[in-house]
DSSP file (Angstrom, degrees, kcal/mol; ACC not computed):
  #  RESIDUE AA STRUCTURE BP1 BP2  ACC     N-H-->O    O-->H-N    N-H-->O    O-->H-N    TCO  KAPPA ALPHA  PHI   PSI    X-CA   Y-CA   Z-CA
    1    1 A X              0   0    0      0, 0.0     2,-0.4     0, 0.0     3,-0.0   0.000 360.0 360.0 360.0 130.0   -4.0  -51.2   22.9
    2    2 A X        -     0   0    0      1,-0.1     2,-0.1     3,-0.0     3,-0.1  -0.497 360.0-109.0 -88.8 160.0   -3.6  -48.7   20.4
    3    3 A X        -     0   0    0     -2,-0.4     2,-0.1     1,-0.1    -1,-0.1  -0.435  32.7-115.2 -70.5 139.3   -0.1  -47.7   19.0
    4    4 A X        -     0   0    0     -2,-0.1     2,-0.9     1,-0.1    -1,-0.1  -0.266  40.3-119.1 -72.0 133.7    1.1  -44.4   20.0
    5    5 A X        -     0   0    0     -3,-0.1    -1,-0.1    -2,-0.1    -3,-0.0  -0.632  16.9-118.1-105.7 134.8    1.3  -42.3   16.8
    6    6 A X        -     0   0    0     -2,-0.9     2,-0.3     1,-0.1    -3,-0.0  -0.007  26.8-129.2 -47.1 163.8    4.4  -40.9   15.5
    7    7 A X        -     0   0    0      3,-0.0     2,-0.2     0, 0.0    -1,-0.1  -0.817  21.5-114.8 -77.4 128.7    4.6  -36.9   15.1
    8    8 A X        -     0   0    0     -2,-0.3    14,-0.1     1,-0.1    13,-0.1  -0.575  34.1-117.2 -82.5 139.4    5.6  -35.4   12.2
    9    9 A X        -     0   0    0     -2,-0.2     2,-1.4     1,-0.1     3,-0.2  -0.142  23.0-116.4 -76.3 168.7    9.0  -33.4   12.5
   10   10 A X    >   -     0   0    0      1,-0.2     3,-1.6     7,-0.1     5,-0.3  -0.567  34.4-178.0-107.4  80.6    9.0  -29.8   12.0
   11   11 A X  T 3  S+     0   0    0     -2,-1.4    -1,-0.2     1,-0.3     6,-0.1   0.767  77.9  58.8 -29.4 -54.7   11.3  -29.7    8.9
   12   12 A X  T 3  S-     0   0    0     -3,-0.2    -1,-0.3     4,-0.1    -2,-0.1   0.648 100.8-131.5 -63.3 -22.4   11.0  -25.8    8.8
   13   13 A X    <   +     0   0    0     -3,-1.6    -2,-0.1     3,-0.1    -1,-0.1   0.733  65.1 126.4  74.8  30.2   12.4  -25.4   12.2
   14   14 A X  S    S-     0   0    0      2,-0.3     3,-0.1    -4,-0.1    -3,-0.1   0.300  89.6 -99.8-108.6   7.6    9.3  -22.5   13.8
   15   15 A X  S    S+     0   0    0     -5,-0.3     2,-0.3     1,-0.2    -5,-0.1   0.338  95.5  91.5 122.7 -20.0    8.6  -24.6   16.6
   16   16 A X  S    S-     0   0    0     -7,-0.0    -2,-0.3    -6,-0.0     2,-0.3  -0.756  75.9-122.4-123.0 165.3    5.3  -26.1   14.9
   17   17 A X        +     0   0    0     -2,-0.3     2,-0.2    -3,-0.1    -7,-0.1  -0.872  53.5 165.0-103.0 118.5    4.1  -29.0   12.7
   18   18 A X     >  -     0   0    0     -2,-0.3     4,-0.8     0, 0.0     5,-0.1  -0.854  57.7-100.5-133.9 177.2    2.6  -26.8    9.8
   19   19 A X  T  4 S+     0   0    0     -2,-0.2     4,-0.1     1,-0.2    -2,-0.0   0.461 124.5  65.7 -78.9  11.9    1.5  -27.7    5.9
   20   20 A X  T >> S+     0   0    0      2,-0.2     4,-2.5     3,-0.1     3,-1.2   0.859  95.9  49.1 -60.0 -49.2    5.0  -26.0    5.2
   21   21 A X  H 3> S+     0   0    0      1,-0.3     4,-0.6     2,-0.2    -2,-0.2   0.641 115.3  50.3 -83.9  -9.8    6.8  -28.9    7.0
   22   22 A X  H 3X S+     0   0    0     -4,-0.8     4,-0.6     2,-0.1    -1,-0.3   0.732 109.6  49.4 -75.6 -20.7    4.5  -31.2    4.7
   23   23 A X  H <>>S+     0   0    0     -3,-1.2     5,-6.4     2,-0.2     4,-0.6   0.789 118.5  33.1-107.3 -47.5    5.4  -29.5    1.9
   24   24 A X  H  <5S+     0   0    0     -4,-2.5    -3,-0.1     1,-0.2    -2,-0.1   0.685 108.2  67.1 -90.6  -9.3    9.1  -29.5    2.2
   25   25 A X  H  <5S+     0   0    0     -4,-0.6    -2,-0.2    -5,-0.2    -1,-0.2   0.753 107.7  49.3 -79.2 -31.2    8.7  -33.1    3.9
   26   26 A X  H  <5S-     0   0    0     -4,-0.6    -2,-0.2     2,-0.1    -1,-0.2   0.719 130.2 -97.1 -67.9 -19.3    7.5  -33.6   -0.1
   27   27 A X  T  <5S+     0   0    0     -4,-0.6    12,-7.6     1,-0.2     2,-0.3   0.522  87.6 119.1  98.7  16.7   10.3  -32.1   -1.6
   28   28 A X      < -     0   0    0     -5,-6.4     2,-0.5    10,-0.2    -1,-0.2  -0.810  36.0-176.2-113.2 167.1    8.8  -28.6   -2.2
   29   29 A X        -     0   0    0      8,-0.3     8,-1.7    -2,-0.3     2,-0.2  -0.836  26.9-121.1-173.2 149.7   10.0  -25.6   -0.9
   30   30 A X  B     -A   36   0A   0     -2,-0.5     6,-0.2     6,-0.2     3,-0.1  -0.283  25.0-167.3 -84.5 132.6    9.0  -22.3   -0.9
   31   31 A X        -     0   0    0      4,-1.4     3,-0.4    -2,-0.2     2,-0.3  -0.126  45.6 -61.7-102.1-163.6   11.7  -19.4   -2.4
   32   32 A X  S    S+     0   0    0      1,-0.3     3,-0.5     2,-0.2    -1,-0.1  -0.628 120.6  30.5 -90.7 142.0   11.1  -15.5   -1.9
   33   33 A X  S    S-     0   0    0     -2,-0.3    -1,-0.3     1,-0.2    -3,-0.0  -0.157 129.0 -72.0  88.4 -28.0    8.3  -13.8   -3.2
   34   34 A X  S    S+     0   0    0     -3,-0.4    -1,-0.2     1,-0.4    -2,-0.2   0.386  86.4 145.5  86.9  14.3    5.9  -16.9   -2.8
   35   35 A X        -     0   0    0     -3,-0.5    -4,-1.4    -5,-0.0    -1,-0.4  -0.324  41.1-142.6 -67.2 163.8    7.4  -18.7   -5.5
   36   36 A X  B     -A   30   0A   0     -6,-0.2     2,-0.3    -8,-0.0    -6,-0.2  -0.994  15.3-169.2-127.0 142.7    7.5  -22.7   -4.9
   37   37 A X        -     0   0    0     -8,-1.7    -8,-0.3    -2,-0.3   -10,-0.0  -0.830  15.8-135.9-127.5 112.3   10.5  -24.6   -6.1
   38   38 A X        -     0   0    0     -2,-0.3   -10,-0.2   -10,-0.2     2,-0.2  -0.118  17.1-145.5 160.9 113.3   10.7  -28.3   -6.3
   39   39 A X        -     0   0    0    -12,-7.6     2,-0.4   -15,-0.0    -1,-0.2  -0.627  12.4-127.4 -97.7 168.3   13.8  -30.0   -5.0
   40   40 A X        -     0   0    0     -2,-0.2     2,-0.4     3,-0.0     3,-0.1  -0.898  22.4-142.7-113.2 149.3   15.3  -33.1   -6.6
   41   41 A X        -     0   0    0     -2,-0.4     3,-0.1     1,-0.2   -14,-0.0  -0.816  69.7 -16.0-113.2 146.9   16.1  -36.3   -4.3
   42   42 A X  S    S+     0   0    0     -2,-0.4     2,-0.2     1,-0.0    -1,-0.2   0.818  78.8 164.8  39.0  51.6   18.8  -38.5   -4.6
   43   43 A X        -     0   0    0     -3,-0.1     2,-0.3     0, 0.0    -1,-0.0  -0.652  30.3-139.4 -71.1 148.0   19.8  -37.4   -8.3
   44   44 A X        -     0   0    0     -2,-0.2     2,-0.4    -3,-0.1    21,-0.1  -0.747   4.6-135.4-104.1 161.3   23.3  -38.8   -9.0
   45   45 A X        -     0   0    0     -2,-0.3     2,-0.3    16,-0.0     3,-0.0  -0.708  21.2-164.2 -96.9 162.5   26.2  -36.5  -11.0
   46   46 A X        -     0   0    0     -2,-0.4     5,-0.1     0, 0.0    15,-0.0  -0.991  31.5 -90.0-177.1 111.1   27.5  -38.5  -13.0
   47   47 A X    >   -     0   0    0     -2,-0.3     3,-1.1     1,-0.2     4,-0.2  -0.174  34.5-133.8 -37.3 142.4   31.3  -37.4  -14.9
   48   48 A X  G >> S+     0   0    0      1,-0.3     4,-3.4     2,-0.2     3,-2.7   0.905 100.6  80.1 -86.1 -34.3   30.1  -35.4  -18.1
   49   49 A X  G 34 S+     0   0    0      1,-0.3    -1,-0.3     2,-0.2    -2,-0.1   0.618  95.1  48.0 -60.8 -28.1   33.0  -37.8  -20.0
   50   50 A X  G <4 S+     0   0    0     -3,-1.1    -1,-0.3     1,-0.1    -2,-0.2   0.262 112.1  43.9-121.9  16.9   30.2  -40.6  -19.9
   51   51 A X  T X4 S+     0   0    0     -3,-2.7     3,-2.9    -4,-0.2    -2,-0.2   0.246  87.1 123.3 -98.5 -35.8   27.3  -38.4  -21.3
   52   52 A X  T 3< S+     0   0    0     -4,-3.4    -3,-0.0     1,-0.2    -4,-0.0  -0.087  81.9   5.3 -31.3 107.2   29.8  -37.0  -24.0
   53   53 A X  T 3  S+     0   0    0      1,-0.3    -1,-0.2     2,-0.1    -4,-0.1   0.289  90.8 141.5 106.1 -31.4   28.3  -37.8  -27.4
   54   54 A X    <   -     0   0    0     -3,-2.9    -1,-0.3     1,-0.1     3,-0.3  -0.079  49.2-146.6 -49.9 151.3   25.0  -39.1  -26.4
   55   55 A X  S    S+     0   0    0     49,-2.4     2,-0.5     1,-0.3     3,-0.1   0.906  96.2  38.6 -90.0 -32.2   21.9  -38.2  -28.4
   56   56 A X     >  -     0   0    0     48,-0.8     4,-1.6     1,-0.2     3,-0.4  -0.868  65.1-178.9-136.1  90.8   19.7  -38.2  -25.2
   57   57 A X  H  > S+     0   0    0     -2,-0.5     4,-5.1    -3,-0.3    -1,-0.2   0.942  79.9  45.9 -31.3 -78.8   21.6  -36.9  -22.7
   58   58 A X  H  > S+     0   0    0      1,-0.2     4,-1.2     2,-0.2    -1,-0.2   0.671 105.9  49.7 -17.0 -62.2   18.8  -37.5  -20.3
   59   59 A X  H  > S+     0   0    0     -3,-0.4     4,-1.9     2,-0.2    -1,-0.2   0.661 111.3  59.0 -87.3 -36.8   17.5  -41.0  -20.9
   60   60 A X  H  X S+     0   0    0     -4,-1.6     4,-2.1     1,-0.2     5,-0.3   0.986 106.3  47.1 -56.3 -58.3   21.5  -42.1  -20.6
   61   61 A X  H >X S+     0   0    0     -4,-5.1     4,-1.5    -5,-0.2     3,-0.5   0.974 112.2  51.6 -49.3 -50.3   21.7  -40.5  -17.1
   62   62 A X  H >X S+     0   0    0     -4,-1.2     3,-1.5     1,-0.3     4,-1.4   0.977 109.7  46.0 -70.3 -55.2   18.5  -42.4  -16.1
   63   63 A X  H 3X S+     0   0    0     -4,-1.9     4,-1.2     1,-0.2    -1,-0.3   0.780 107.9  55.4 -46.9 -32.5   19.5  -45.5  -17.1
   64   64 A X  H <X S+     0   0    0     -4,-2.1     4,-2.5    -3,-0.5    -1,-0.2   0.647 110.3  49.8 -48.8 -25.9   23.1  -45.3  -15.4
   65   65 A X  H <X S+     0   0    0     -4,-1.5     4,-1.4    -3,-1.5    -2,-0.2   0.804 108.3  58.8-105.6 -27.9   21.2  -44.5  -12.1
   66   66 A X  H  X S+     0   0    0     -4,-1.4     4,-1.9    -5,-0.3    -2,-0.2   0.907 111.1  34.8 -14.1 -79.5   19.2  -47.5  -12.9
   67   67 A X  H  X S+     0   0    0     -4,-1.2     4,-2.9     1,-0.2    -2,-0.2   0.775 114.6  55.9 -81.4 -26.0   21.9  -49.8  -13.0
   68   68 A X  H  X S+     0   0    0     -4,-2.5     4,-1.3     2,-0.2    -1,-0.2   0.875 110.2  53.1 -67.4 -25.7   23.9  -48.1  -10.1
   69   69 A X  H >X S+     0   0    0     -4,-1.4     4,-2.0     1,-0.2     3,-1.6   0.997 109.4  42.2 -62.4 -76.9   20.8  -48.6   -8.1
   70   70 A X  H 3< S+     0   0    0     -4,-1.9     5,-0.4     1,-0.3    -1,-0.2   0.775 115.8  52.1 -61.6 -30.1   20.5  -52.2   -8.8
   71   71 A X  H 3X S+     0   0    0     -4,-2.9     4,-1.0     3,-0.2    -1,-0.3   0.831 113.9  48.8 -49.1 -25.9   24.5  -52.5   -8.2
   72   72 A X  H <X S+     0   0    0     -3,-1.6     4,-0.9    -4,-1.3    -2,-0.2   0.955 108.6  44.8 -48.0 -58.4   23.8  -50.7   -4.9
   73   73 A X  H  < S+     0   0    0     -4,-2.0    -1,-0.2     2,-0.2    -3,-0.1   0.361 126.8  31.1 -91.2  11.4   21.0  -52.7   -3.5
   74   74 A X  H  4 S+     0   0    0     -4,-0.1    -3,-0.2    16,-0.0    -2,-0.1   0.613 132.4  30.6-115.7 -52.0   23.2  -56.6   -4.7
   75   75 A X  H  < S+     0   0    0     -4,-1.0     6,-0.4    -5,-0.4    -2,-0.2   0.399  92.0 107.4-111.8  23.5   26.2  -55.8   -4.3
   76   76 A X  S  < S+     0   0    0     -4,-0.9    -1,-0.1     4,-0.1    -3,-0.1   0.976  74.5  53.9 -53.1 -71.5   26.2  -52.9   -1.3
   77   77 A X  S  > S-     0   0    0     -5,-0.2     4,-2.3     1,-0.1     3,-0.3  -0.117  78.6-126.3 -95.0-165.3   27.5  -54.6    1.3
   78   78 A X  H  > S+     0   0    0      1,-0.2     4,-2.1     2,-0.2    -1,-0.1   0.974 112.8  56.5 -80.4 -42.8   30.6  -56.5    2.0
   79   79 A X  H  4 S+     0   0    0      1,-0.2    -1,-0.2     2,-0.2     4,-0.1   0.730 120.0  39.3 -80.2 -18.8   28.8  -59.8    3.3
   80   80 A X  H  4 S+     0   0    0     -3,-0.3     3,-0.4     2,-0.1    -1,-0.2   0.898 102.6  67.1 -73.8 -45.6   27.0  -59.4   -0.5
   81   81 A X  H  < S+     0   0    0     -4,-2.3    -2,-0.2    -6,-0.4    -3,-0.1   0.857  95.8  57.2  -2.3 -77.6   30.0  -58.4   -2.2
   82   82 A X  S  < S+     0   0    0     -4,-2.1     2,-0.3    -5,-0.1    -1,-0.2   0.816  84.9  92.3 -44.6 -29.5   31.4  -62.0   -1.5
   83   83 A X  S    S-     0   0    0     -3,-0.4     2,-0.8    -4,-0.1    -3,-0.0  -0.585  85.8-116.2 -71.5 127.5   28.6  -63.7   -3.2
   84   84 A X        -     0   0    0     -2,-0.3    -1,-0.1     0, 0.0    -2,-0.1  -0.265  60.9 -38.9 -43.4  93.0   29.5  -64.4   -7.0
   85   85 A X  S    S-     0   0    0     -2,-0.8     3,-0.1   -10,-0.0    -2,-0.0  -0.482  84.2 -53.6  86.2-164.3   27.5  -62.6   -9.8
   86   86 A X        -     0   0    0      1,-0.1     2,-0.4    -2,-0.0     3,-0.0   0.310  47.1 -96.0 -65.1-177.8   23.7  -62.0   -9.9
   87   87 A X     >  -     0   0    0      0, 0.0     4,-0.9     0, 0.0     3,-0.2  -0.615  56.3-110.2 -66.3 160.4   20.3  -63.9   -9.5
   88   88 A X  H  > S+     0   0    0     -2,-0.4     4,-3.0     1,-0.2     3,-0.1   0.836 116.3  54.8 -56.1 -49.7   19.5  -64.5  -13.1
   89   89 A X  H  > S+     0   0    0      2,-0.2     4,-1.1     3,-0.2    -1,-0.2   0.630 109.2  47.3 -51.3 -24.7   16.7  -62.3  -13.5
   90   90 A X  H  4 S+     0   0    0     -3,-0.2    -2,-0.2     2,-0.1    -1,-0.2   0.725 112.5  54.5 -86.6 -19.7   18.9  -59.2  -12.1
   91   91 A X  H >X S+     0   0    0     -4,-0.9     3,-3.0     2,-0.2     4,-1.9   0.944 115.3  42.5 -71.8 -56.4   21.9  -60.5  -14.9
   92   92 A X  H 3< S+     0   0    0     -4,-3.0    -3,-0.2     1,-0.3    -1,-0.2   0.878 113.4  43.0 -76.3 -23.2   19.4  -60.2  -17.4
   93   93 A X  T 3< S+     0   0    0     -4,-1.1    -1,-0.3     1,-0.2    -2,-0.2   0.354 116.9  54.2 -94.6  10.2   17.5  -57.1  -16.7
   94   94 A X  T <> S+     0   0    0     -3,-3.0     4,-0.6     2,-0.1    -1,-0.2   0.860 108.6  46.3-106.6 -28.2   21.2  -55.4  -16.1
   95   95 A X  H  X S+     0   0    0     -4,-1.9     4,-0.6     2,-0.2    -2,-0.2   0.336 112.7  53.7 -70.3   3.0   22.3  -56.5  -19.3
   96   96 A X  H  > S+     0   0    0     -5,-0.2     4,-1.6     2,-0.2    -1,-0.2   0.547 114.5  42.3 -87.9 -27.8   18.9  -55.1  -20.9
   97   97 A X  H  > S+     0   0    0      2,-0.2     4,-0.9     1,-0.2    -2,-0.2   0.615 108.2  57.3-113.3  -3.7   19.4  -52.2  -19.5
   98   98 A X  H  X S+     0   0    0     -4,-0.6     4,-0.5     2,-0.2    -1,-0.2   0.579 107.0  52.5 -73.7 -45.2   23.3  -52.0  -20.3
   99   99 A X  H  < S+     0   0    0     -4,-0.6    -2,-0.2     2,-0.2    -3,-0.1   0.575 101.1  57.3 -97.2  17.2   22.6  -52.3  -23.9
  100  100 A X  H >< S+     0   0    0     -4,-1.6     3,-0.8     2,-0.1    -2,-0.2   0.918 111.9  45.3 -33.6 -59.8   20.2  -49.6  -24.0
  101  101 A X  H 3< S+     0   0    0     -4,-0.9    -2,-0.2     1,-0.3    -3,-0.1   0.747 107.8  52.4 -32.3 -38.3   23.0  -47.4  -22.6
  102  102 A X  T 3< S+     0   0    0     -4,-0.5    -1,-0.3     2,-0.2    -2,-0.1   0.575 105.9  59.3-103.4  -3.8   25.4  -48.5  -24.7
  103  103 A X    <         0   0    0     -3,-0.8    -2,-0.1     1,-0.2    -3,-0.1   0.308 360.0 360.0 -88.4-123.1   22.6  -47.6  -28.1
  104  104 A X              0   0    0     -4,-0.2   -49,-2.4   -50,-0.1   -48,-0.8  -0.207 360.0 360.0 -43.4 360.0   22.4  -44.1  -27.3
């Protein structure tokens, strides 16, 4: 038997599955006049006090979001929480990537 296949939702809300609701299902969406503008996902803000001073504003941020990711996905929930420390391969590549932050 084959598996029933999902439907794509109609992100735009007109009542139909169009290449709009693909479009904004990408992360684009379309402004007045026909212009297209390009949304960002999952960007974090981040306190300006811990960009202050940096030469590359930029490349700081990305690396912070970097390392909050990989605290997210270890240490997210409580029943992980409990567990002590790292694996070894996530200690080392959080401490690679911790002094890079701390150089710039």
């Amino acid at each position: 038997m084959a598996k029933a296949k999902k439907k794509f939702p109609d992100l735009t809300g007109d009542g139909k599955v169009t290449f709009a609701d693909v479009l904004k299902g990408r992360g684009v969406e379309q402004m007045a006049g026909g212009k297209v503008k390009i949304m960002k996902k999952g960007g974090k803000n981040f306190n300006p006090k811990y960009t202050r001073g940096s030469s590359n504003v930029g490349e700081r941020k990305r690396l912070m979001t970097e390392i909050s990711n990989i605290y997210n996905k270890y240490r997210g929930t409580k029943s992980k929480r409990s567990k002590k420390g790292f694996p070894p391969a996530v200690a080392a590549r959080l401490k690679k990537l911790m002094a890079r932050r701390d150089k710039i």
